[in-house]
PDB file of N, CA, C and O in Angstrom:
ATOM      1  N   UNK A   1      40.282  78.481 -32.425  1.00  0.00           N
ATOM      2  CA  UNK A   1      40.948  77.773 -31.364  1.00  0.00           C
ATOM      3  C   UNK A   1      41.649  76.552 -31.950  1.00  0.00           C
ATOM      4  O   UNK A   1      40.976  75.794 -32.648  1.00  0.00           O
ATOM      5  N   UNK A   2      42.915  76.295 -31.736  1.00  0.00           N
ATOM      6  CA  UNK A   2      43.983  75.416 -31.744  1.00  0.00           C
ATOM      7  C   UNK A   2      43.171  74.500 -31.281  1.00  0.00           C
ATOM      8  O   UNK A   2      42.515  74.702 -30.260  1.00  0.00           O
ATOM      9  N   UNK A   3      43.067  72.748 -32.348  1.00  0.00           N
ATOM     10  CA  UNK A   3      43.638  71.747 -31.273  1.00  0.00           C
ATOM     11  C   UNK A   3      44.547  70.996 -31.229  1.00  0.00           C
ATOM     12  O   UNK A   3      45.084  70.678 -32.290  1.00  0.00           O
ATOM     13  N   UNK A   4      45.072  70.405 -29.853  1.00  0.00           N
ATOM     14  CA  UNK A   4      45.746  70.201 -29.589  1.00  0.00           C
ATOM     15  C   UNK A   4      46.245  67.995 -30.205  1.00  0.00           C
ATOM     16  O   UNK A   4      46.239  66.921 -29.603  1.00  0.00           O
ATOM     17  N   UNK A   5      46.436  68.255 -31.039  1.00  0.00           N
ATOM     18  CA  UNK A   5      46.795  66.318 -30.820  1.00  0.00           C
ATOM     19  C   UNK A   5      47.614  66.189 -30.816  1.00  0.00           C
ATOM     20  O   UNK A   5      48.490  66.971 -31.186  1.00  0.00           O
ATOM     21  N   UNK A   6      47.798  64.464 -30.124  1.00  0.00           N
ATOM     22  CA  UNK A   6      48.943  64.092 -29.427  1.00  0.00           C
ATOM     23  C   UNK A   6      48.735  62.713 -30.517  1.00  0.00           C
ATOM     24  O   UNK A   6      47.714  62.340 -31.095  1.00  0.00           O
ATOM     25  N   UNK A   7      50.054  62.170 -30.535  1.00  0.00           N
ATOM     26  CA  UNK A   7      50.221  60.629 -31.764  1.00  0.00           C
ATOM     27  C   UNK A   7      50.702  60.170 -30.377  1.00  0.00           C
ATOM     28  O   UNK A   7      51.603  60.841 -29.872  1.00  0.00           O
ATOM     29  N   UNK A   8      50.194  59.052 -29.652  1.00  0.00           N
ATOM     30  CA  UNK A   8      50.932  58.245 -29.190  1.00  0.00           C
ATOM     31  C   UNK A   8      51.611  56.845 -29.862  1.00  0.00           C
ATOM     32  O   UNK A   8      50.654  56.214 -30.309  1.00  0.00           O
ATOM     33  N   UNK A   9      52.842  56.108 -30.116  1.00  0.00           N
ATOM     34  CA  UNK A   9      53.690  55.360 -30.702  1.00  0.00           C
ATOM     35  C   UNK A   9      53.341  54.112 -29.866  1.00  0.00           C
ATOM     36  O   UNK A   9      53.961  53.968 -28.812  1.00  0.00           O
ATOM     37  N   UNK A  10      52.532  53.307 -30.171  1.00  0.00           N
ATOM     38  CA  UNK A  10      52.211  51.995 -29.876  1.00  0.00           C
ATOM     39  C   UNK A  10      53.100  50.644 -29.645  1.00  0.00           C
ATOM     40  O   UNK A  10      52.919  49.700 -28.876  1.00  0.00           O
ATOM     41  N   UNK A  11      54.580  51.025 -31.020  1.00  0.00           N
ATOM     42  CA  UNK A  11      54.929  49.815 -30.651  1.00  0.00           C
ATOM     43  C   UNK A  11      56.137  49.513 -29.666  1.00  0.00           C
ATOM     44  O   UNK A  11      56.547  48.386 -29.392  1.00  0.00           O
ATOM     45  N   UNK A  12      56.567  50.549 -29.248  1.00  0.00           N
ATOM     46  CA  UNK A  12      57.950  50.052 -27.991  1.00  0.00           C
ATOM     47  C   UNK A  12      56.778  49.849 -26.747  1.00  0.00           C
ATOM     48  O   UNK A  12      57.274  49.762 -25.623  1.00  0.00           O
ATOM     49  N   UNK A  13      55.599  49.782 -26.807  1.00  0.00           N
ATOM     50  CA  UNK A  13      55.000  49.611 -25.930  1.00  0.00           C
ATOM     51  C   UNK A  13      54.766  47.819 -25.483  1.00  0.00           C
ATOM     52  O   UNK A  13      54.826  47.041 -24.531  1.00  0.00           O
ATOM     53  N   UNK A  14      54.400  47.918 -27.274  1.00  0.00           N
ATOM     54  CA  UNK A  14      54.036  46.388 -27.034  1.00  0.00           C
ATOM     55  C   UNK A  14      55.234  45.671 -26.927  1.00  0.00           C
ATOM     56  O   UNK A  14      55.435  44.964 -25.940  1.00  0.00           O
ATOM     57  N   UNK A  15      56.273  45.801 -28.074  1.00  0.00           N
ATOM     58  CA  UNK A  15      57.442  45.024 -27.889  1.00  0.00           C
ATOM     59  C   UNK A  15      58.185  45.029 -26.398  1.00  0.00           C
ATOM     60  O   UNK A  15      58.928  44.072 -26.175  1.00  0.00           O
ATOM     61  N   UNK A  16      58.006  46.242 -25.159  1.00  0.00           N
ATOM     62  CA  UNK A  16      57.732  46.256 -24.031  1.00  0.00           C
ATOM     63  C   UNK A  16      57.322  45.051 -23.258  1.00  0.00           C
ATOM     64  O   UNK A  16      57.966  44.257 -22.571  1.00  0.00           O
ATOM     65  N   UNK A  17      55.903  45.158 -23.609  1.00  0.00           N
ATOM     66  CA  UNK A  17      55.058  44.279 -22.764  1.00  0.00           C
ATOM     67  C   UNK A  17      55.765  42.855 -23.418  1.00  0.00           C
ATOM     68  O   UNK A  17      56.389  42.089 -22.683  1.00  0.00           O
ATOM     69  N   UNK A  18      55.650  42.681 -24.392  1.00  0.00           N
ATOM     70  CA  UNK A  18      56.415  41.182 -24.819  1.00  0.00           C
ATOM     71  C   UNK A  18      57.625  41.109 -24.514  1.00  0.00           C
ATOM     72  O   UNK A  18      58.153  40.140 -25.060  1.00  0.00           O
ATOM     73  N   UNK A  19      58.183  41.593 -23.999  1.00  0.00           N
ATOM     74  CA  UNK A  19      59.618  41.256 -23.290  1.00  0.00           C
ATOM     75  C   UNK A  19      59.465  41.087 -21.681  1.00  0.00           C
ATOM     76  O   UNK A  19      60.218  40.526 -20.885  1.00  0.00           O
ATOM     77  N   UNK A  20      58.358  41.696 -21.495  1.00  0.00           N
ATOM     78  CA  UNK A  20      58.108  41.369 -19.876  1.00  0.00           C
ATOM     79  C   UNK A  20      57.753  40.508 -19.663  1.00  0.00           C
ATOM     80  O   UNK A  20      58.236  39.865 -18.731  1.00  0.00           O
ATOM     81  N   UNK A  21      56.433  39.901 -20.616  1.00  0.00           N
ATOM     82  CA  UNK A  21      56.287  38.704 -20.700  1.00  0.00           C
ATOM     83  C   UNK A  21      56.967  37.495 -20.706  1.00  0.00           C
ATOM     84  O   UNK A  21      56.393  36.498 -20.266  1.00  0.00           O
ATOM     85  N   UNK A  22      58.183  37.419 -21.166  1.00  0.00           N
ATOM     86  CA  UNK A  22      58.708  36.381 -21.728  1.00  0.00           C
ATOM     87  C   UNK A  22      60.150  36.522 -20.505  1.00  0.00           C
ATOM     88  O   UNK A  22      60.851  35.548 -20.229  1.00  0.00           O
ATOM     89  N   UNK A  23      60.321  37.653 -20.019  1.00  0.00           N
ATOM     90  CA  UNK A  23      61.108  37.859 -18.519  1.00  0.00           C
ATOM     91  C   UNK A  23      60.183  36.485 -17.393  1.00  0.00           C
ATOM     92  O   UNK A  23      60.589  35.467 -16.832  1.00  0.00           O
ATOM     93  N   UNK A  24      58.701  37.220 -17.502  1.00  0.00           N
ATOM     94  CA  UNK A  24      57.944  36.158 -16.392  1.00  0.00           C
ATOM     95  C   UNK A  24      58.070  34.858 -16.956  1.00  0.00           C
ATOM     96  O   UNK A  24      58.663  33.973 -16.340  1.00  0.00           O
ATOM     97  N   UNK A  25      57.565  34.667 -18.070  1.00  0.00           N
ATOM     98  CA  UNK A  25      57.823  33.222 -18.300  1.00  0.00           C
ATOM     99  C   UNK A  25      59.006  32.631 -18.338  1.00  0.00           C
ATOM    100  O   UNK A  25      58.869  31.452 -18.015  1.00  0.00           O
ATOM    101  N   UNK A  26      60.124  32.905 -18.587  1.00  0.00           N
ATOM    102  CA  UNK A  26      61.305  32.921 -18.409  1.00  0.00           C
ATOM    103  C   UNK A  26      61.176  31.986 -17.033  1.00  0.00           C
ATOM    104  O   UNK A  26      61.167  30.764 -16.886  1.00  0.00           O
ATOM    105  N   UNK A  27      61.093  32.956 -16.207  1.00  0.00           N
ATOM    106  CA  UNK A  27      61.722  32.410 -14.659  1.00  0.00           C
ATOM    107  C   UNK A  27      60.433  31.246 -13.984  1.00  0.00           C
ATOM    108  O   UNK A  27      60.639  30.405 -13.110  1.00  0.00           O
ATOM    109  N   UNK A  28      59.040  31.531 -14.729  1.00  0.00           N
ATOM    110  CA  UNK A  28      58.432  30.806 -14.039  1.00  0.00           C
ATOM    111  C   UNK A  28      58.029  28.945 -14.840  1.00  0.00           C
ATOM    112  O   UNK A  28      57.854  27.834 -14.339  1.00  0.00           O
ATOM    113  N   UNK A  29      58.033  29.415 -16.072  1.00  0.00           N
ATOM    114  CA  UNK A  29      58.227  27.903 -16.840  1.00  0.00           C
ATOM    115  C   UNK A  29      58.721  28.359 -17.940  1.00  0.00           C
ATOM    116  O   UNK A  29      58.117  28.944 -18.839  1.00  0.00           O
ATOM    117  N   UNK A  30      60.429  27.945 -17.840  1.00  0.00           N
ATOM    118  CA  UNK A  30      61.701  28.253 -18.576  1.00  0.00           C
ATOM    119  C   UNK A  30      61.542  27.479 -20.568  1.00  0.00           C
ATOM    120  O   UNK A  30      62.127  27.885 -21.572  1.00  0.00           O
ATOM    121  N   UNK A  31      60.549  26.330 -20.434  1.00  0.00           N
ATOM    122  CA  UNK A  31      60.514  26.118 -21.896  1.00  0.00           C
ATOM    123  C   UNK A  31      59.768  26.770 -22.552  1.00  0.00           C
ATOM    124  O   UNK A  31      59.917  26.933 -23.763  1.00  0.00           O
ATOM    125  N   UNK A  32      58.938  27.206 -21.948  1.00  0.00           N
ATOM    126  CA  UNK A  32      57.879  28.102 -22.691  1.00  0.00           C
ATOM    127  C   UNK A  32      58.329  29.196 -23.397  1.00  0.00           C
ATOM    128  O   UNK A  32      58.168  29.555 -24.563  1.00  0.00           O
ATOM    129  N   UNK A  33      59.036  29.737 -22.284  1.00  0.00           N
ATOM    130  CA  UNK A  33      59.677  31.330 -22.716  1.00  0.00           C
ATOM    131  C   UNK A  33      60.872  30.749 -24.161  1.00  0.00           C
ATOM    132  O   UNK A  33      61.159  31.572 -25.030  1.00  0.00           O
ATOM    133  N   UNK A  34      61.332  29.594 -24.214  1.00  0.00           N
ATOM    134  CA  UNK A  34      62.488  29.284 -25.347  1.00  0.00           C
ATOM    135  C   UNK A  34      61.534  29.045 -26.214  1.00  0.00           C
ATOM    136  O   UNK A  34      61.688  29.621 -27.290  1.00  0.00           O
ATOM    137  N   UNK A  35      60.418  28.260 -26.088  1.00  0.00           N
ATOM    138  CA  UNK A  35      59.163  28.125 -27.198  1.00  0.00           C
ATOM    139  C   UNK A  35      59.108  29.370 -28.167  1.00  0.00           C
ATOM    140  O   UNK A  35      59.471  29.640 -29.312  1.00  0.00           O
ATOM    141  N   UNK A  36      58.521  29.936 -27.207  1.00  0.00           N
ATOM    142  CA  UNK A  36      57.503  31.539 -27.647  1.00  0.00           C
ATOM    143  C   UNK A  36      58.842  32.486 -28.705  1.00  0.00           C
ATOM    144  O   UNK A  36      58.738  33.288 -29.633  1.00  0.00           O
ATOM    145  N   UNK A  37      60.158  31.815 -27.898  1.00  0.00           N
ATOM    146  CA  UNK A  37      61.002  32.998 -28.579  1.00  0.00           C
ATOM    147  C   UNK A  37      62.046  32.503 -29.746  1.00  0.00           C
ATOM    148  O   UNK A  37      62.601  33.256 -30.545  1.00  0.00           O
ATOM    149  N   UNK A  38      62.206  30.980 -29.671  1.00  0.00           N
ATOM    150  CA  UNK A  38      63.075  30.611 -30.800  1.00  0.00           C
ATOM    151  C   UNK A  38      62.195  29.328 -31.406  1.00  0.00           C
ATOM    152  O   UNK A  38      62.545  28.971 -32.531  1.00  0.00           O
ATOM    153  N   UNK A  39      61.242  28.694 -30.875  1.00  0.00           N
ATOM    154  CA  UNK A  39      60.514  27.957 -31.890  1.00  0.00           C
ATOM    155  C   UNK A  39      61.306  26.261 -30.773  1.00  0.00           C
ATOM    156  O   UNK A  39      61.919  26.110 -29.716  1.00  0.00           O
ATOM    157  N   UNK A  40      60.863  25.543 -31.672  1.00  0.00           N
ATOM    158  CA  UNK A  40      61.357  24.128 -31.911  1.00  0.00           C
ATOM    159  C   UNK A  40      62.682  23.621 -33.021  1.00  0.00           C
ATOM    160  O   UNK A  40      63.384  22.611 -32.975  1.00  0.00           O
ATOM    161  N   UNK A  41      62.678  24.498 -33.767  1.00  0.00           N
ATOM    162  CA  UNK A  41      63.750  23.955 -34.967  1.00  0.00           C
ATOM    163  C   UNK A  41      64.739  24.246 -33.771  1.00  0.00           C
ATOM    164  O   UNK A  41      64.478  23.433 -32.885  1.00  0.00           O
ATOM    165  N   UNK A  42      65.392  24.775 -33.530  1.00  0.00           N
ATOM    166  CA  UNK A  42      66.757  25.172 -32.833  1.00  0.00           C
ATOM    167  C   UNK A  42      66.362  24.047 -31.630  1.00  0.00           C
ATOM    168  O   UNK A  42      65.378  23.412 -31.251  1.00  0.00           O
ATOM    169  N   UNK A  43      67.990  24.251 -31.235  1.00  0.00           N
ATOM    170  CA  UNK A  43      68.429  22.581 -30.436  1.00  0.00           C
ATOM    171  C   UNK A  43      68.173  23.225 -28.771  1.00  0.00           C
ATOM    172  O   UNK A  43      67.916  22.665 -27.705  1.00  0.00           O
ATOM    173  N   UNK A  44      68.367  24.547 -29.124  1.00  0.00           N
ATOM    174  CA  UNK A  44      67.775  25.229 -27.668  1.00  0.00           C
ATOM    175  C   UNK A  44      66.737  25.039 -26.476  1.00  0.00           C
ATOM    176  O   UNK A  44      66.855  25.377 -25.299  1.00  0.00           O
ATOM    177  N   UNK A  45      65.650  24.376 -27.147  1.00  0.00           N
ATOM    178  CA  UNK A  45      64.733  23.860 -26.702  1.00  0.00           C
ATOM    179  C   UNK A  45      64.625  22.692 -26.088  1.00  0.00           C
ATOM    180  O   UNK A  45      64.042  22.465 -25.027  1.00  0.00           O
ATOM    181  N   UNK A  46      65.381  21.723 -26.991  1.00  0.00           N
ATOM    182  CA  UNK A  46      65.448  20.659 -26.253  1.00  0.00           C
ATOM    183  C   UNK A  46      66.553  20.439 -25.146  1.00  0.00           C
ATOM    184  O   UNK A  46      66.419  19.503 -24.358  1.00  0.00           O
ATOM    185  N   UNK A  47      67.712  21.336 -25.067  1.00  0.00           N
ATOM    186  CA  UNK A  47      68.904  21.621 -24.173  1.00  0.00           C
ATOM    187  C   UNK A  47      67.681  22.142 -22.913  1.00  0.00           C
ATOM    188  O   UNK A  47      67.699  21.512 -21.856  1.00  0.00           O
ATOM    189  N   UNK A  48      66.507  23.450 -23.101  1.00  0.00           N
ATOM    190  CA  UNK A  48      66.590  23.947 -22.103  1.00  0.00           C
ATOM    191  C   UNK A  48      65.507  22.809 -20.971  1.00  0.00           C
ATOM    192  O   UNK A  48      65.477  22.766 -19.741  1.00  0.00           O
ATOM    193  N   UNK A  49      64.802  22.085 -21.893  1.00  0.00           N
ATOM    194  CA  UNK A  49      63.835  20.985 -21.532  1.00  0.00           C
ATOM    195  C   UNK A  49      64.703  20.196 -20.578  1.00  0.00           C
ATOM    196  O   UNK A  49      64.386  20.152 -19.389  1.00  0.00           O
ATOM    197  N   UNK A  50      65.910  19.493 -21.078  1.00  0.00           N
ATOM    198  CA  UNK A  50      66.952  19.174 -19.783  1.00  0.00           C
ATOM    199  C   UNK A  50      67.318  19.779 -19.047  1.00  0.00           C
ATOM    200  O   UNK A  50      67.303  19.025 -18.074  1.00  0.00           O
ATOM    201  N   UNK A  51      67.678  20.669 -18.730  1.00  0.00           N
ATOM    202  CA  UNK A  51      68.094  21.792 -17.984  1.00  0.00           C
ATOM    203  C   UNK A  51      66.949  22.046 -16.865  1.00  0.00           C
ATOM    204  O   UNK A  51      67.161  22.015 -15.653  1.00  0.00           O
ATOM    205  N   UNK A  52      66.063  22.229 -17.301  1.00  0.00           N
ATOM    206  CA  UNK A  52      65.212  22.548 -16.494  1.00  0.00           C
ATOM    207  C   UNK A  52      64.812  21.179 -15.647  1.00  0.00           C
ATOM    208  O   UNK A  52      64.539  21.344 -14.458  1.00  0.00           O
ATOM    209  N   UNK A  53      64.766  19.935 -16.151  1.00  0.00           N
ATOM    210  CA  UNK A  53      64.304  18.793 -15.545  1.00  0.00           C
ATOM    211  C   UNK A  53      65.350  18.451 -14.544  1.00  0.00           C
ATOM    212  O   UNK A  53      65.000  18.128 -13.409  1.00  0.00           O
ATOM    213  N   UNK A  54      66.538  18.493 -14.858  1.00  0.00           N
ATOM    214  CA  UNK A  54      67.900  18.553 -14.425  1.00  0.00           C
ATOM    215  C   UNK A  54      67.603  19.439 -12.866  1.00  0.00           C
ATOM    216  O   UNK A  54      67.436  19.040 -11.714  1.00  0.00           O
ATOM    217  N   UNK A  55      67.634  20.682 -13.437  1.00  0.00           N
ATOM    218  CA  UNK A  55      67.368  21.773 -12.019  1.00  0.00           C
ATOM    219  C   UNK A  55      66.135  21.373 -10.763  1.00  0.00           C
ATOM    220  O   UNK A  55      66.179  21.474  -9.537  1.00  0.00           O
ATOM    221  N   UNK A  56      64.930  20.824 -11.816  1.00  0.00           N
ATOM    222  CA  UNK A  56      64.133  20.350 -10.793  1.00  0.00           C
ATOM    223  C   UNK A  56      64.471  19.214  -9.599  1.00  0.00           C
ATOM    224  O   UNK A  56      64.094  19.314  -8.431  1.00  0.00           O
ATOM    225  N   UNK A  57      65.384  17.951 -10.236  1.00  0.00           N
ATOM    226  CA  UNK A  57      65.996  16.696  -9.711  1.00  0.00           C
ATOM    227  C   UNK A  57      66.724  16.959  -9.084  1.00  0.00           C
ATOM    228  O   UNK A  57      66.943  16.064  -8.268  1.00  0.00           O
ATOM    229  N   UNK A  58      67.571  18.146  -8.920  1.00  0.00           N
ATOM    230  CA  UNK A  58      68.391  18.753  -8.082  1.00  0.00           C
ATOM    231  C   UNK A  58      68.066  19.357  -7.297  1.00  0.00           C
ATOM    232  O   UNK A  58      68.792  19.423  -6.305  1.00  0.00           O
ATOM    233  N   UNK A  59      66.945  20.029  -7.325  1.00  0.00           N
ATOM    234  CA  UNK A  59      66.462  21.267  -6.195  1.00  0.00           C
ATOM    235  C   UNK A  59      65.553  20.078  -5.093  1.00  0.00           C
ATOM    236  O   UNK A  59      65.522  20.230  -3.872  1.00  0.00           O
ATOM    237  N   UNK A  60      65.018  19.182  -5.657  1.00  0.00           N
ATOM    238  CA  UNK A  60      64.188  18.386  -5.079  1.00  0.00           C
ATOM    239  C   UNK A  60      65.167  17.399  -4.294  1.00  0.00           C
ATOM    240  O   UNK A  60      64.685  16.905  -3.275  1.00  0.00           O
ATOM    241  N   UNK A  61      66.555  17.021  -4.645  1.00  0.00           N
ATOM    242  CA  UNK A  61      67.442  16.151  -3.503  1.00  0.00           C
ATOM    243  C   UNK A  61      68.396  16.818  -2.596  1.00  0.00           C
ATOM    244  O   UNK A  61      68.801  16.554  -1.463  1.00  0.00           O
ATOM    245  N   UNK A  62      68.649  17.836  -3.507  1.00  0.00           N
ATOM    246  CA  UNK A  62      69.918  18.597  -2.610  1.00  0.00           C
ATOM    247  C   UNK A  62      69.465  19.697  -1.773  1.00  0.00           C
ATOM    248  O   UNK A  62      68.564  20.476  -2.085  1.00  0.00           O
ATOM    249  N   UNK A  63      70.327  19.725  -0.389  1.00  0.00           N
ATOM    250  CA  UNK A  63      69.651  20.694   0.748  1.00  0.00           C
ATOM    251  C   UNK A  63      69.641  22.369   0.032  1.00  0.00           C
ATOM    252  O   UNK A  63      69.190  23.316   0.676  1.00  0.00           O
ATOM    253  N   UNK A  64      70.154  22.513  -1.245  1.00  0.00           N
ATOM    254  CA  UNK A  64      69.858  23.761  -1.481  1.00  0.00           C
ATOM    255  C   UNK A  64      68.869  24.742  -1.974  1.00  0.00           C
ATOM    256  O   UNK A  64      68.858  25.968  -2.088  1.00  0.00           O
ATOM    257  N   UNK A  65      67.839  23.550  -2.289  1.00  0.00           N
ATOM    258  CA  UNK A  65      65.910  24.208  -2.207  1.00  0.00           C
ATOM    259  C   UNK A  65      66.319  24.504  -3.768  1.00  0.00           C
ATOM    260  O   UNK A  65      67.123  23.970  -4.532  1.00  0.00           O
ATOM    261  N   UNK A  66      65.207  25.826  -3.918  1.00  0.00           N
ATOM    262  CA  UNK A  66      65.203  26.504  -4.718  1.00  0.00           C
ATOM    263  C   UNK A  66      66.596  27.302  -5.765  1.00  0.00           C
ATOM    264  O   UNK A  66      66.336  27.976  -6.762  1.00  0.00           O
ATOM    265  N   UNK A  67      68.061  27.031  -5.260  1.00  0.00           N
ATOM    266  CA  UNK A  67      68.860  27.798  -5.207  1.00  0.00           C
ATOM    267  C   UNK A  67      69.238  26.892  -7.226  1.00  0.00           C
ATOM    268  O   UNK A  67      69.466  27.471  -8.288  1.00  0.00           O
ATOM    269  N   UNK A  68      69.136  25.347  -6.916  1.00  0.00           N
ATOM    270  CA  UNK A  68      69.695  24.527  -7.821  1.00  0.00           C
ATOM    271  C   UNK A  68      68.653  24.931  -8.756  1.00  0.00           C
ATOM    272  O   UNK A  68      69.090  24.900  -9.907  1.00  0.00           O
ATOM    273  N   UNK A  69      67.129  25.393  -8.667  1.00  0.00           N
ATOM    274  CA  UNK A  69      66.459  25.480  -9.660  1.00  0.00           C
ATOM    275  C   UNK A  69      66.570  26.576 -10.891  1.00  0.00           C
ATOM    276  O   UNK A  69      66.274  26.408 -12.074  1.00  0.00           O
ATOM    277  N   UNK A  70      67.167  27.920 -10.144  1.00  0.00           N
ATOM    278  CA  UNK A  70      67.469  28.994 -10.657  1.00  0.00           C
ATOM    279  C   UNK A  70      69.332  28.431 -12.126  1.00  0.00           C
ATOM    280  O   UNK A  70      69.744  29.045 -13.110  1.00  0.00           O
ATOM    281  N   UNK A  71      69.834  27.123 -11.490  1.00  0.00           N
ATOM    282  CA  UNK A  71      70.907  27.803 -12.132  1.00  0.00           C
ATOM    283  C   UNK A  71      71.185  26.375 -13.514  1.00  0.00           C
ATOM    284  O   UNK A  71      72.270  25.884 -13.824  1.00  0.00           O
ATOM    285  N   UNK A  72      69.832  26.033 -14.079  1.00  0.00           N
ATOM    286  CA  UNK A  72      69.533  25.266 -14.527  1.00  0.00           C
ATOM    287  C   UNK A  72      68.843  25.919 -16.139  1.00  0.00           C
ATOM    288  O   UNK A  72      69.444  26.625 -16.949  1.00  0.00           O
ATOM    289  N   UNK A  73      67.352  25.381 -16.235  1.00  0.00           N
ATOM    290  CA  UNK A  73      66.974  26.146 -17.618  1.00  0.00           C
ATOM    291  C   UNK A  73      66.377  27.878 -17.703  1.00  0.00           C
ATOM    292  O   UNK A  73      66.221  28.534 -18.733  1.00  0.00           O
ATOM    293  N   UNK A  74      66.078  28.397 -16.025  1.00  0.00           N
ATOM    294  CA  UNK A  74      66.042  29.465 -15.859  1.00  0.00           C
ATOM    295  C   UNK A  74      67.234  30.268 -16.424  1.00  0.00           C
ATOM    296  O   UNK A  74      66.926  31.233 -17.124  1.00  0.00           O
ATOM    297  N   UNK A  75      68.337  30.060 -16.259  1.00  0.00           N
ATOM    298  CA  UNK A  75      69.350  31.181 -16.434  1.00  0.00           C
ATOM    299  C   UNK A  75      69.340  30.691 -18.132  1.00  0.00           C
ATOM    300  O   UNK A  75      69.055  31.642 -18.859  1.00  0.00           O
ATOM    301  N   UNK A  76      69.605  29.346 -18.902  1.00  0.00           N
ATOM    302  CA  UNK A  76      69.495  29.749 -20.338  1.00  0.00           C
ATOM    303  C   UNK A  76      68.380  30.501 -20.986  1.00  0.00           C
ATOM    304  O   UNK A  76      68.412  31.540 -21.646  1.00  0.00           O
ATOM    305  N   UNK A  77      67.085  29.496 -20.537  1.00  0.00           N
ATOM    306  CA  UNK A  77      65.931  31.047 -20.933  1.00  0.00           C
ATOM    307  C   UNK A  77      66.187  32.581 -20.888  1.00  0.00           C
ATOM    308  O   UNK A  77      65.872  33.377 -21.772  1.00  0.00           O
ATOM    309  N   UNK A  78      66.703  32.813 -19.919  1.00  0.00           N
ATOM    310  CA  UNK A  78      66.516  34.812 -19.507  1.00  0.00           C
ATOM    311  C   UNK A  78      67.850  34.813 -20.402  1.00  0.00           C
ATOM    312  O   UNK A  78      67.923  35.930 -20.914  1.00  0.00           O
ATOM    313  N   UNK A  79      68.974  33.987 -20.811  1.00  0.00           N
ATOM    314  CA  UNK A  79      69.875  34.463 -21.909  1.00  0.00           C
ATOM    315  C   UNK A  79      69.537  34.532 -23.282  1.00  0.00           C
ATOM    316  O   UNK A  79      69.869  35.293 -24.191  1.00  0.00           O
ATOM    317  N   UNK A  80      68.601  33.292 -23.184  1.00  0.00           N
ATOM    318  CA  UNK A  80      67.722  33.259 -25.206  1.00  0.00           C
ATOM    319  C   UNK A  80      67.240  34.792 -24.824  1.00  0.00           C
ATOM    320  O   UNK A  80      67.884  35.659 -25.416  1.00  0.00           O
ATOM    321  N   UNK A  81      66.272  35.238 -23.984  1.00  0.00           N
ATOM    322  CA  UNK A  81      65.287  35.777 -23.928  1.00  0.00           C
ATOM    323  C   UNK A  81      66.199  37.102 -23.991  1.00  0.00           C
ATOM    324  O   UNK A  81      65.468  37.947 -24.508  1.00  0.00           O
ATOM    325  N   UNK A  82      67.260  37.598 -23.754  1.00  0.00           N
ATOM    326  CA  UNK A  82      68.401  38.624 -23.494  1.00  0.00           C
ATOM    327  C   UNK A  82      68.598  38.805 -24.878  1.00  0.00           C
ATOM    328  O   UNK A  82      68.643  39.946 -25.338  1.00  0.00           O
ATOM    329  N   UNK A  83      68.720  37.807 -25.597  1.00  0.00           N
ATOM    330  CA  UNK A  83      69.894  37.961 -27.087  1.00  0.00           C
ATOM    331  C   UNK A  83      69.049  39.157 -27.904  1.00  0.00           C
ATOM    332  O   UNK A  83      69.470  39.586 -28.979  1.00  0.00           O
TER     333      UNK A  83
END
């Protein structure tokens, strides 16, 4: 009797899950996700650190809520996090 094995390929799984990851962190705390994915040497970090403080000071005065928070260090994160 034949058996049957199967190889399952582990890593588009994980590199998967680490991109989902860094999707959530992305949108939910935008420096982290620039942390995890380009470090501190690059100027990225400290751009998205404004950006994001920026979006908060904005979402918190202007009648547009949540709308100013999205277009701040959220959208550069999910672009680091894209490249």
């Amino acid at each position: 009797m034949a058996h049957l094995h199967l190889r399952i390929n582990l890593k588009p799984l994980r590199k998967g899950l680490r991109r989902t990851i860094l999707y959530v962190t992305a949108v939910l705390v935008p420096p982290l996700a620039v942390y995890l994915r380009r470090g501190t040497r690059h100027n990225e970090f400290a751009v998205n650190i404004v950006l994001t403080l920026l979006g908060w000071y904005v979402s918190a005065l202007a009648p547009l809520g949540w709308y100013a928070y999205l277009t701040g260090g959220v959208l550069h994160a999910l672009h680091l996090v894209t490249k």
